[in-house]
N, C-alpha and C positions, 0 to 999 in steps of 0.2 A: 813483403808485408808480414807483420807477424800475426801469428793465427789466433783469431780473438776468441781462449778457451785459454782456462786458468779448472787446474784440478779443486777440489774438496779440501784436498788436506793443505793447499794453499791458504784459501778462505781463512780456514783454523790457525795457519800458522800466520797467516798476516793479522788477524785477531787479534792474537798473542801479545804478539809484537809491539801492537799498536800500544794497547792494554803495560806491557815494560816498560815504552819509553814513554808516556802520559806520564805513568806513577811516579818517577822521580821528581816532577816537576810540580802537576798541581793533579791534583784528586777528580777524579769525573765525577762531573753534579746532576742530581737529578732532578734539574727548575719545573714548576710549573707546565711549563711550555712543555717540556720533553716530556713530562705526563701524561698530556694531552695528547703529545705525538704516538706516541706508545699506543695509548688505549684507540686512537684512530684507525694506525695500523692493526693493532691486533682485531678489531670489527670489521675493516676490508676485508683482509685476510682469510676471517671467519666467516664470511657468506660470499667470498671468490670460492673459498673451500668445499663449499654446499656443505660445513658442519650442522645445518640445524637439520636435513635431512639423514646428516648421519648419526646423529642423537634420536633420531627416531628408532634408525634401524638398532641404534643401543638398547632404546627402549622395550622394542619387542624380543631382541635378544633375550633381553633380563627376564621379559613374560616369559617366555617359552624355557628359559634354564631353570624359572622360580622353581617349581615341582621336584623336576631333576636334582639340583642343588640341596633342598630343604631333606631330599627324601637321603641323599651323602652324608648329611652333616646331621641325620638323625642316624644313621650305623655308625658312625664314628663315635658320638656320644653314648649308644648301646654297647654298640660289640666291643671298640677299645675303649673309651672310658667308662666302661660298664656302670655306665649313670641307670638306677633306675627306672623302666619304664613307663611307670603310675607316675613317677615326679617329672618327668619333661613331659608326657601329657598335660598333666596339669599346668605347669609353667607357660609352655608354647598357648595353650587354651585363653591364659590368664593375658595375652594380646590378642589385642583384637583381630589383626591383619591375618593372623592363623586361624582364629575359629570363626572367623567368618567368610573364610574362603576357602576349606577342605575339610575334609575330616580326618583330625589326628587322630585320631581312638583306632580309626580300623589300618591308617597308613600304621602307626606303631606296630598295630600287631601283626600286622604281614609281615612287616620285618622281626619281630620277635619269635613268629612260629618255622621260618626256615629254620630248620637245625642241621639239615644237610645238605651242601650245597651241589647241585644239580647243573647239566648244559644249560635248559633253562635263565637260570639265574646267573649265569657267566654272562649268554647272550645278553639278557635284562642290563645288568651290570653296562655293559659295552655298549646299548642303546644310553643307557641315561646318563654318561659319562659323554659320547656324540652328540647330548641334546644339550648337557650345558656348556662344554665347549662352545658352541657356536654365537653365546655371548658373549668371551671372552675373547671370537676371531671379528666380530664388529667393533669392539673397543682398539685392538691390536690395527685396524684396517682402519679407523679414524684416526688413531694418534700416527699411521702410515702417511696418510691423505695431507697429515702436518707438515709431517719430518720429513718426507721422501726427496725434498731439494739437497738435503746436508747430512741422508745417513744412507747407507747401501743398504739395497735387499738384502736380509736376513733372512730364507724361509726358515731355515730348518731350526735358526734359533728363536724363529717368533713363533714357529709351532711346539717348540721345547716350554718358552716361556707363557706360552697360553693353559699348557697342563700344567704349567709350576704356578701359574697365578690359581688357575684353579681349586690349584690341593690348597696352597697357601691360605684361600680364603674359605676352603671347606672346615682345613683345622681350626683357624681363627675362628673360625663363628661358633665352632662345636663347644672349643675351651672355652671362651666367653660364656656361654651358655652354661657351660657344665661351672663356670666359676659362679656365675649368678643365682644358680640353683642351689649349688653348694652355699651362697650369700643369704640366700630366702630361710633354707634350713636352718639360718647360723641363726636368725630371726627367731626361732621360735625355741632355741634353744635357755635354759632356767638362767645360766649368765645373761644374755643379752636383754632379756626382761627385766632382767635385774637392772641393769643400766639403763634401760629405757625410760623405767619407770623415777630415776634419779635424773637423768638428762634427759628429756625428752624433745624438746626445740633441736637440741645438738646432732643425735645421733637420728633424728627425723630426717632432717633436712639433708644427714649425710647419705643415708640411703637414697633418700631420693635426687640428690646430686649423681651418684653414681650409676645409678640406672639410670639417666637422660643423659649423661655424657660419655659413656661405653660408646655404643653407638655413632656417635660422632666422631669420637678419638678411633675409632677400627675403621671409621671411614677417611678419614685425614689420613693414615700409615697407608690404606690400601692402593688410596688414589697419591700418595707420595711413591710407593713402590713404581706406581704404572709410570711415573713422571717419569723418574730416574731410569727403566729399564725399558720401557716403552718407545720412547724418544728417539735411541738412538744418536741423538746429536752430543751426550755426555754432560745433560747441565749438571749444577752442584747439587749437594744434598741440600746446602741453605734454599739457595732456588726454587728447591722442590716442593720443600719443608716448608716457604710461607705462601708458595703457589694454590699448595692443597690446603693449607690452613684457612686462606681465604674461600676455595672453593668448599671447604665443608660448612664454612663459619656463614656464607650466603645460602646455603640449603639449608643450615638450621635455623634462620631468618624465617626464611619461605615457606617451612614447616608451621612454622609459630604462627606464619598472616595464614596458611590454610587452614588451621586449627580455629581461626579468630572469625573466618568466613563462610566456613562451608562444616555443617550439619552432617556427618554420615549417617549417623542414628537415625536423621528425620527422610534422609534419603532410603535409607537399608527397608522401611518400612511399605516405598512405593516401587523398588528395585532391587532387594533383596542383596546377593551377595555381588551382581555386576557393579552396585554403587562404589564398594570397595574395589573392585580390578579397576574401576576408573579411574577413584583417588589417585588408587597406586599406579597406574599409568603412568596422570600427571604428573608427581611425584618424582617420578624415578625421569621421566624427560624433560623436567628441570633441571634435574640434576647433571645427567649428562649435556646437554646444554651448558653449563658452570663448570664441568670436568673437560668438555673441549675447549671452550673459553680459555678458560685457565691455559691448558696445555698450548696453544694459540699465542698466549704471551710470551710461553716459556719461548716457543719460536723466535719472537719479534725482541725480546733482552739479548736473547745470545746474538741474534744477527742486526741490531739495534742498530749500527755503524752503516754498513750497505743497503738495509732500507730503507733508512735515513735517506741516503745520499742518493739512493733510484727515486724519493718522492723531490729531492731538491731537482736533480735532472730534469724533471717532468713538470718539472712544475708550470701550472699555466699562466698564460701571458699576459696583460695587464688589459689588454683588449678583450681577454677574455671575460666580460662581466655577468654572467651566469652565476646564481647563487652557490652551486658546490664548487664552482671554481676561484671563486671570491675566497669562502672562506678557507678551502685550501691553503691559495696563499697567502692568508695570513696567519694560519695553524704552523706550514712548515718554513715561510720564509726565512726565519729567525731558528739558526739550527745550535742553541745553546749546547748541546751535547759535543757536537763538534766541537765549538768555539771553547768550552771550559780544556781541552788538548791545547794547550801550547807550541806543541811541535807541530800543529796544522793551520795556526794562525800566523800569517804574515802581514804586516802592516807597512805602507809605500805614503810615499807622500806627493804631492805633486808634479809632476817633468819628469820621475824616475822609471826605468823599465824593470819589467817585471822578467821579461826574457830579450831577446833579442834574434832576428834572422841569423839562422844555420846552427843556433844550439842546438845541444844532444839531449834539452831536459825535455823530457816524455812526460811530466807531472799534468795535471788539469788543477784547475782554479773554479772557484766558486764568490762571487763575489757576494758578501755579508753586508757591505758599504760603499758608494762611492761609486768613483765609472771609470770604466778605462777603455782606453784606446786601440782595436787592432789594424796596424799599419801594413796595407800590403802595396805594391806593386800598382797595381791597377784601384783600388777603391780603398775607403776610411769607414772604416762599422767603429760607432760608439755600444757599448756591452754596460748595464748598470744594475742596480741590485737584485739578485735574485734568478739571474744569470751562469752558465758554466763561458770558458772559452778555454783555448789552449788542448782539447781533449782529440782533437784530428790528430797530432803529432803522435801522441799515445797511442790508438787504434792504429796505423798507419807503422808504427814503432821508425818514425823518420827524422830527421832533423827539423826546426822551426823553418816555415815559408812566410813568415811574418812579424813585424815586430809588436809586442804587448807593452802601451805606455799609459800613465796612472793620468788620466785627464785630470782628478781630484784626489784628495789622500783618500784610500781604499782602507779597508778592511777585510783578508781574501782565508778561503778554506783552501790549503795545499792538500790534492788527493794525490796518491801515489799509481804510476800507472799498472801495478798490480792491482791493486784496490780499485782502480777503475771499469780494467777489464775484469773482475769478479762480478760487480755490480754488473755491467752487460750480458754476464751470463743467469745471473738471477732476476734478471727483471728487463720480461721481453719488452716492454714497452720503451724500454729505454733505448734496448738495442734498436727498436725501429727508428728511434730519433735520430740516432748515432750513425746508422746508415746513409737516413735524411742529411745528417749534418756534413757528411763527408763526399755527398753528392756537391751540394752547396758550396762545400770548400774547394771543390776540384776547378768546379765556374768560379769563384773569385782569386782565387790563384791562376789561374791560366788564363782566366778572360774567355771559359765555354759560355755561352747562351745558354745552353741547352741543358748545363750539367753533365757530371761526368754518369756515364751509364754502366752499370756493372754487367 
């Protein structure tokens, strides 16, 4: 018997493969149906995963690194961009989310008045550096909680890439900042008056296009970076690029209905600055919500093919009529994503066999249309849509103990028995059916009662 365990870089390469010999042929389509299927998988997946518990811990992550973070990317903007410190006071003041939740006036000047730096200030340094970290190991430990079937532990390089996302988004924020500031100033200068006062609708509306869309566009890069290097699994930059476009594009939605709903001003008056740590809570655990989402998909596109085929395996029985079971089958029974492969479509027409006793083909069949026949020895099973057979031989890696005949022209999915056994090692449920199934098979080939017992 061969050992039913197929490595990672199989997966990948059978992937591949699959993906070459499709493309010469006919284009993989993305119908309707397979939309649906996607977005199904990707919400199982996403609360199998306990992601919305782990957007919390994002959440609080982010609370607890805000301080830490804000208080790096104001020395960065002082000491190396030696930005003014009266002009990012005023600036950071001139949002609300800042002056209404600390005070910059005295954090600037603590950092203005070090001139010499002291153990003290090293230690400080290495505390507040340990406190924002610790956001960027609950992001790292989510997009883990995804990836972890299709990418190897990494520690030493997801502790490398937790301080390189860190810096990365300490400098991004500082430049932005220090460009904005620099953009403010450019404002009040005797040219831009000049122009303003000649265009006004124009260079109105461009200011303020570019301050509400900063912000967004640093979040679409930041959370495209996390995709592409977070992951693990190697999706593309395109991948990435409309994964996070969407995820930022539904958080600057969300923004807009919290803005249209909720009052901070009428709040801040009966709850002072927690009304804003509330917001901002919200806010940010939506977000991460739609940034694991997101990431979630990216999961379910790249391994599209074996999830597919572990919910076709599983799929429940027509006797099943239970409302999630109902529409199950009729979400996945119809596997267009398959079906647009040509080279996994086979088509039989009636009286013809599909294998025969003592072949060496190890392939499994999925039946799309139509019923077919398995001949054995001792009893006659009719199999009809929505059905596997043929997959004992595989698991087993034996020759046929039966014959497969088309009782009516079918319509069949050829899986490969590499692709088969990948699929049993990523999705236990199948494997338990598989075991079940090959119990069953042992009692109808041999005529046990009892089934075979391992």
């Amino acid at each position: 018997m061969r050992k039913n365990k197929i490595s990672k870089g199989n997966i990948k390469s059978h992937n591949k493969k699959n993906t070459a010999n499709s493309s010469g042929k006919r284009k993989r389509k993305f119908t309707f149906v397979t939309i649906l299927q996607s977005i199904y998988l990707t919400g199982n997946f996403y609360f199998a995963n306990n992601l919305v518990s782990s957007a919390s811990a994002c959440a609080f992550g982010f609370l607890f690194s805000f301080i830490p973070t804000i208080m790096m990317i104001l020395v960065v903007l002082i000491r190396v961009l030696h930005a003014s410190p009266e002009t990012v006071t005023s600036f950071l003041n001139s949002l609300q989310i800042f002056s209404s939740t600390f005070d910059l006036n005295h954090l600037v000047t603590s950092i203005t008045s070090v001139t010499k730096i002291t153990n003290f200030e090293i230690v400080l340094a290495f505390a507040i550096i340990w406190m924002a970290r610790r956001f960027f190991s609950s992001v790292m430990n989510s997009l883990n909680s995804i990836f972890k079937t299709v990418s190897k532990p990494r520690p030493v390089f997801s502790q490398i890439l937790i301080f390189a996302g860190e810096a990365v988004i300490v400098v991004a924020m500082a430049s932005i900042i220090f460009v904005m500031i620099s953009f403010k100033a450019l404002h009040k200068t005797m040219f831009f008056e000049t122009m303003l006062l000649r265009f006004p609708k124009l260079l109105g509306s461009f200011s303020s296009l570019i301050v509400s869309t900063v912000p967004i566009i640093l979040i679409w890069l930041i959370t495209m970076l996390f995709y592409k290097e977070g992951s693990g699994s190697k999706p593309t930059w395109a991948l990435c690029a409309i994964t996070s476009g969407g995820c930022a594009f539904c958080f600057w939605v969300f923004q807009r209905l919290m803005g249209l709903f909720i009052n901070v001003n009428r709040y801040n008056l009966l709850y002072g600055v927690l009304s804003n740590v509330i917001v901002l809570l919200i806010e940010v655990y939506f977000f991460f919500m739609l940034f694991l989402f997101f990431a979630q998909y990216i999961f379910v596109f790249q391994f599209f093919d074996i999830l597919l085929l572990g919910e076709l395996y599983v799929l429940p029985d027509r006797d099943d009529t239970s409302v999630m079971s109902t529409v199950k089958r009729l979400l996945f029974i119809r596997p267009d994503y398959l079906m647009n492969k040509d080279v996994n479509v086979i088509h039989r027409k009636k009286g013809e066999y599909i294998y025969r006793s003592e072949d060496t083909d190890t392939c499994a069949y999925y039946i799309s249309r139509g019923t077919v026949e398995i001949i054995r020895k001792n009893n006659l099973t009719f199999i009809d849509r929505g059905k596997f057979f043929g997959e004992e031989s595989c698991i087993l890696n034996d020759s046929r103990n039966e014959d497969a005949k088309v009782h009516t022209d079918v319509e069949l999915v050829k899986i490969s028995g590499d692709t088969f056994l990948a699929l049993l090692e990523k999705n236990p449920e199948a494997s338990r059916k598989a075991l079940s199934q090959i119990s069953s098979y042992y009692a109808k080939v041999y005529g046990l009662r009892d089934g075979f017992r391992l």
